[in-house]
ROLOKE-717673 format. One line per 2 residues: number of its first residue (from 1); their letters; for each residue x, y, z of N, C-alpha, C, O. Coordinates in Angstrom, 3 decimals, decimal comma, padded with zeros to 6 digits. Example, Ala and Ser with C-alpha at 12.3 -4.5 7.8 and 13.67 -1.06 7.14 Angstrom:
BEGIN
1 = as = 013,190 -005,690 007,800 012,300 -004,500 007,800 013,200 -003,300 007,800 014,236 -003,319 008,465 ~ 012,850 -002,250 007,080 013,670 -001,060 007,140 012,900 000,030 007,870 013,409 001,138 008,039 .
END
This chain:
BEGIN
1 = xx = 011,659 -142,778 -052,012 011,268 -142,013 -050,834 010,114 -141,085 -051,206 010,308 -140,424 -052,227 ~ 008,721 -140,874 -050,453 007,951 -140,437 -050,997 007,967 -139,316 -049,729 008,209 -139,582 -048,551 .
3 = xx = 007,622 -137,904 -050,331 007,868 -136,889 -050,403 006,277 -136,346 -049,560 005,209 -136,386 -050,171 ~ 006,378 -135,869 -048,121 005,174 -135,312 -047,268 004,730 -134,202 -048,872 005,141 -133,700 -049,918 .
5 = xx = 003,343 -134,444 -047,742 002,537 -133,098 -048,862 002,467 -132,663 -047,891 002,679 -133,166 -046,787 ~ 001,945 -130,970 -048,372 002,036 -129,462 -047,710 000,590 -129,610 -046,985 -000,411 -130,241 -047,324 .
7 = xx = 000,840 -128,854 -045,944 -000,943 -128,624 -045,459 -000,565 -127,632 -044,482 000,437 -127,549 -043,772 ~ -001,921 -126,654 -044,636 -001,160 -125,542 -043,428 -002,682 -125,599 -042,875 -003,597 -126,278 -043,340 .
9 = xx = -002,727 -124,718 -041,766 -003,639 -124,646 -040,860 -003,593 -123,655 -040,041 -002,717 -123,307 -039,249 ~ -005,316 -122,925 -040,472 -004,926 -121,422 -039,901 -006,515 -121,432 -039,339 -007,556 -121,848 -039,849 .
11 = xx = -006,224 -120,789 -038,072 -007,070 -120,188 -037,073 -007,975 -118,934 -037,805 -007,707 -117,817 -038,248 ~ -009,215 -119,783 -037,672 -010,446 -118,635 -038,057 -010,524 -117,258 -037,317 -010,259 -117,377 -036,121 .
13 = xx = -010,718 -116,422 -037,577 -010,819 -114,762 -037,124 -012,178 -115,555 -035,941 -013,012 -116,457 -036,020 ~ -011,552 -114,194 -034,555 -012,389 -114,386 -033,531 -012,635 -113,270 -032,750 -011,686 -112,608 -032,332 .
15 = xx = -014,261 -112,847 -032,388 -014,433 -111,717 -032,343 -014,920 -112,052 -030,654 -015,271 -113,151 -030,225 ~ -014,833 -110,927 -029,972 -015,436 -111,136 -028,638 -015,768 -109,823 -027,510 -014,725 -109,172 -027,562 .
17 = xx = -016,428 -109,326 -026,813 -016,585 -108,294 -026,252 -015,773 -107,956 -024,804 -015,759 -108,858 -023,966 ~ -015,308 -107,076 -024,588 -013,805 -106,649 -023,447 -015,105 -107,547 -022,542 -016,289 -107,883 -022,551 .
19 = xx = -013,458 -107,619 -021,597 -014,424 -108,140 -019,628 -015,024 -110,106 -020,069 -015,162 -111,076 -019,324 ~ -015,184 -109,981 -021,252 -015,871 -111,648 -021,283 -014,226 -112,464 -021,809 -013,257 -112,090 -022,471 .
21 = xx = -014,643 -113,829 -021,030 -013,360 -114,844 -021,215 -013,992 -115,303 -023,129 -015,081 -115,020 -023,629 ~ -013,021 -115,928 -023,653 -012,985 -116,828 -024,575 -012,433 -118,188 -024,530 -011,218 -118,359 -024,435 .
23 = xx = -013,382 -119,298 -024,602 -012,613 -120,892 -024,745 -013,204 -121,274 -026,095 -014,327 -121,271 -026,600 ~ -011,316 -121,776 -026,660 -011,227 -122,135 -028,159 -011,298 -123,801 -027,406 -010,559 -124,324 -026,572 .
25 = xx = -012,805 -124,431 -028,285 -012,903 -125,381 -028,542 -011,872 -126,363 -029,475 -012,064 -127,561 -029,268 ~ -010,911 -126,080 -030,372 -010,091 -126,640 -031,129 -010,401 -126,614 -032,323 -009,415 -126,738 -033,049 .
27 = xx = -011,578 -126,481 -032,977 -012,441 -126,910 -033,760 -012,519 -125,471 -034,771 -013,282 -125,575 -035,731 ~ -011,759 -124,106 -034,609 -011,652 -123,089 -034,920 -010,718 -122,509 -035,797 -010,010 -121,510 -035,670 .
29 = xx = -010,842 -123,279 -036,662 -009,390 -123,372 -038,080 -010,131 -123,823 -039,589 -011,326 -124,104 -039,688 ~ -009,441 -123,824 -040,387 -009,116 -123,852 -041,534 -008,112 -124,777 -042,303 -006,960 -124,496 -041,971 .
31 = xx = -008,165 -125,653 -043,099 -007,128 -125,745 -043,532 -007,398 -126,134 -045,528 -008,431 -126,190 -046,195 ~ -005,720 -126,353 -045,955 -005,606 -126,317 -047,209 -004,485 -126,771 -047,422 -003,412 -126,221 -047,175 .
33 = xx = -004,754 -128,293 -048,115 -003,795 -129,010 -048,449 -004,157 -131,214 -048,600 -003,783 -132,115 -049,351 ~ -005,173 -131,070 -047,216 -005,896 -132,560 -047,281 -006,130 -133,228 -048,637 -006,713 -132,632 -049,543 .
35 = xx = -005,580 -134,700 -048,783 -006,083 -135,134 -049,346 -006,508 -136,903 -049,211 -006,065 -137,634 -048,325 ~ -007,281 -137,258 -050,107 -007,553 -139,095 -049,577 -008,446 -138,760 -048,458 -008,462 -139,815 -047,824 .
37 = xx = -008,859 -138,300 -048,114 -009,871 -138,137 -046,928 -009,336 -137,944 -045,506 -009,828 -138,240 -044,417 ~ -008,075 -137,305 -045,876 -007,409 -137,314 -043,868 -007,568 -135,892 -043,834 -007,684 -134,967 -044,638 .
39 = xx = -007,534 -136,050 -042,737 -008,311 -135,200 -041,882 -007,538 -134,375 -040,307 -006,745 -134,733 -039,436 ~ -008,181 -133,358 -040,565 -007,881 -132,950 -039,208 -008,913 -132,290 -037,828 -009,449 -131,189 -037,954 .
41 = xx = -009,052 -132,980 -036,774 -010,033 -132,912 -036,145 -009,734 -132,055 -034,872 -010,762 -132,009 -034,195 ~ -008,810 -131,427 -034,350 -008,533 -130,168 -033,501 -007,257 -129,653 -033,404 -006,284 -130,396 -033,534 .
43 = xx = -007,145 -128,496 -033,196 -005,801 -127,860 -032,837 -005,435 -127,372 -031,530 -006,301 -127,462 -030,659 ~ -004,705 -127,046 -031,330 -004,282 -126,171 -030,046 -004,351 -124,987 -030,392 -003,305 -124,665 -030,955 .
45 = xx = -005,179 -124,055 -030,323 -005,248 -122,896 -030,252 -005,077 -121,835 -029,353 -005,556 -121,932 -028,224 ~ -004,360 -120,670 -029,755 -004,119 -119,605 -028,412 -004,201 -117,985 -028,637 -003,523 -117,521 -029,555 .
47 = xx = -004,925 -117,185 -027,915 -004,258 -115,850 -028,533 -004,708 -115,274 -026,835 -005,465 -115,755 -025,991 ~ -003,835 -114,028 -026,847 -003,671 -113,513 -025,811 -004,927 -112,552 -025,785 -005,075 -111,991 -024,699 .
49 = xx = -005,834 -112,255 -026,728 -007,206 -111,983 -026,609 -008,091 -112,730 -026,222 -009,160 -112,124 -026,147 ~ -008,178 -114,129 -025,839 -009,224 -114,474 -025,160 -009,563 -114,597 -023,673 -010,422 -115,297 -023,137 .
51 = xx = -008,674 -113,741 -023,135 -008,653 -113,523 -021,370 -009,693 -112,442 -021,405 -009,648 -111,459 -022,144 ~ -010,347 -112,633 -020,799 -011,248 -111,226 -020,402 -010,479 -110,220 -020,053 -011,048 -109,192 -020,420 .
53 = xx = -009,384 -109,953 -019,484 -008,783 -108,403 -019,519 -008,312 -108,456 -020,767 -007,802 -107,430 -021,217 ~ -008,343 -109,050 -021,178 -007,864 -108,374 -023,354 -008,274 -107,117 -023,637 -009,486 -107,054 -023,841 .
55 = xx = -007,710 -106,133 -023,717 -008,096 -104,857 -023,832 -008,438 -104,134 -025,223 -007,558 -104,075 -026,082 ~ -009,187 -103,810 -025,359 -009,692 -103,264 -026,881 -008,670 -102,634 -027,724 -008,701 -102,657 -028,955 .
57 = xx = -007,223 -101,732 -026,591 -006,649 -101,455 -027,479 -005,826 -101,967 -028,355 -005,604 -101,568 -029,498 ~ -005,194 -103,220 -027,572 -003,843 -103,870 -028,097 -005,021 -104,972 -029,306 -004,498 -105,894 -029,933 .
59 = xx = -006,286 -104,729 -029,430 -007,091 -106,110 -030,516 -006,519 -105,054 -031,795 -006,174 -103,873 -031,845 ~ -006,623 -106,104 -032,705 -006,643 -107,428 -032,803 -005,320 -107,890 -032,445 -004,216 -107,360 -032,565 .
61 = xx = -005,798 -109,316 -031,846 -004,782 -110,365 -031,105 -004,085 -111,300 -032,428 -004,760 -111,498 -033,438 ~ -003,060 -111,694 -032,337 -002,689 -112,621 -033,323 -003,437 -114,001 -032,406 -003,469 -114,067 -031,178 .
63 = xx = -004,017 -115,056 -033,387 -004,227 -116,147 -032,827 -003,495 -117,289 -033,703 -003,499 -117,520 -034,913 ~ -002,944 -117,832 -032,741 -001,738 -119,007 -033,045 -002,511 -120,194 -032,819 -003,423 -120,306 -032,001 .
65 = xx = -001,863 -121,515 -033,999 -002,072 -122,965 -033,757 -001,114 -123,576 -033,574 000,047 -123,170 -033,616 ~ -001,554 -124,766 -033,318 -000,201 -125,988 -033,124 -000,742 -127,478 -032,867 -001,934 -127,713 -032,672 .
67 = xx = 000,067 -128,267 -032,884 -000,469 -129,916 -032,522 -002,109 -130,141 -032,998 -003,169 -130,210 -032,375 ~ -001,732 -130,214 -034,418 -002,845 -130,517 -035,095 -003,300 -132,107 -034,603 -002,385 -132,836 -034,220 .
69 = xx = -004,517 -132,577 -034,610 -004,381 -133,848 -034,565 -005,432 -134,412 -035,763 -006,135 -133,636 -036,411 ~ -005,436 -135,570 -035,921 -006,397 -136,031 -036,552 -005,807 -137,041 -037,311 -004,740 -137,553 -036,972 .
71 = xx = -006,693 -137,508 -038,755 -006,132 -138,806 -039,291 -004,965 -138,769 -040,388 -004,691 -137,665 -040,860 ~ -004,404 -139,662 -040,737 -003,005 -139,090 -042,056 -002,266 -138,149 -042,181 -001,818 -137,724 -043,246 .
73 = xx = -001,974 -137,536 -040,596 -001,154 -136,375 -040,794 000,115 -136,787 -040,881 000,855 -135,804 -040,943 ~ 000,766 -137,916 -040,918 002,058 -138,298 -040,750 002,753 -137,705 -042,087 003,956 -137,563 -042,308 .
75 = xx = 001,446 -137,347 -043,065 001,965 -137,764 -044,241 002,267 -136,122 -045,005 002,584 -135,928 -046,178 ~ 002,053 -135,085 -043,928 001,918 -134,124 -044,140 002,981 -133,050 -043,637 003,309 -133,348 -042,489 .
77 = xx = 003,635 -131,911 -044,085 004,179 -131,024 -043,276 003,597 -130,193 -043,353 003,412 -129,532 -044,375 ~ 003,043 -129,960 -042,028 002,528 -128,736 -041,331 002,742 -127,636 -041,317 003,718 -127,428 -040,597 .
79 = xx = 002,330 -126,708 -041,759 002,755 -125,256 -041,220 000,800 -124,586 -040,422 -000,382 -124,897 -040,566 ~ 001,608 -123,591 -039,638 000,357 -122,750 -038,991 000,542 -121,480 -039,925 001,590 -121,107 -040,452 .
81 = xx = -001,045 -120,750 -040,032 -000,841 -119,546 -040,290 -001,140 -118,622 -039,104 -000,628 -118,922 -038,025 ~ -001,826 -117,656 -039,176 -002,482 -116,799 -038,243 -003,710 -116,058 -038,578 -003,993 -115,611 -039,690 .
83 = xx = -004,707 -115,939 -037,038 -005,896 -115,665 -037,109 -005,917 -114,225 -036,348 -005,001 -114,009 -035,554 ~ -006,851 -113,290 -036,535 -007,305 -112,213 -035,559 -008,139 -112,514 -034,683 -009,054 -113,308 -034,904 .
85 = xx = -007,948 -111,910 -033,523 -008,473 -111,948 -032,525 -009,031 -110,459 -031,730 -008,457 -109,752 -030,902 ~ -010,045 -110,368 -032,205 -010,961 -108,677 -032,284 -011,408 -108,500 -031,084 -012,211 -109,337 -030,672 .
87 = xx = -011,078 -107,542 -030,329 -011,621 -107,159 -028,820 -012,687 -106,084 -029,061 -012,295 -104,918 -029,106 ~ -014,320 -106,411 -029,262 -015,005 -105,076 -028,852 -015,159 -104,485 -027,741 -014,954 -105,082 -026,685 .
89 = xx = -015,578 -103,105 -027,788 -016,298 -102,391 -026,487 -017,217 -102,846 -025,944 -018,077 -103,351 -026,666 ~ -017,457 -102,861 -024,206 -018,240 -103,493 -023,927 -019,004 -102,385 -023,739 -018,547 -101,246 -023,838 .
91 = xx = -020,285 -102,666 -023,441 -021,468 -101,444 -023,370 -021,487 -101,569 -021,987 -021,455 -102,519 -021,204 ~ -021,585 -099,607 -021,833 -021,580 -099,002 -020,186 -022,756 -097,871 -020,167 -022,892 -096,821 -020,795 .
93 = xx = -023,481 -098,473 -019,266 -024,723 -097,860 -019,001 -024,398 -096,769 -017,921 -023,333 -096,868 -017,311 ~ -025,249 -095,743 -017,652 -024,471 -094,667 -017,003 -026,131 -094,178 -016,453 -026,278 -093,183 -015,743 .
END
């Protein structure tokens, strides 16, 4: 019985200014563990900072993954880590 290898996968830090939306392309991770050339080509990504009311105070957001996809993952157990999700000030002209 041959034995999954480890691979985790963690969401790159994401910075963005209050009032503006954020869309995670999938493509916004990291990982460590691939080998033989498989691959992973998007995630499901989420954090409750990329709504435009994300409020500067509650940043940084944890940003979560999941349903990795891509090639030879059968062969892998997955884990997610976690990413920040940074709310700046937006600039107010007066």
């Amino acid at each position: 019985m041959t034995t999954p290898a480890a691979l985790t996968v963690t969401p790159s830090n994401q910075t963005k200014i209050y009032g503006n939306p954020f869309a995670f392309s999938g493509t916004e991770f990291s990982t460590v563990g691939l080998v033989n050339g498989d691959k992973v080509n998007t995630v499901s990504l989420t954090s409750a900072g990329a709504v435009a009311t994300a409020g500067v105070a509650g940043s940084p957001y944890a940003i979560s993954g999941s349903n990795a996809l891509g090639t030879g993952l059968s062969n892998y157990t997955i884990s997610y880590g976690q990413g920040a999700f940074t709310v700046t000030p937006a600039a107010l002209t007066l």
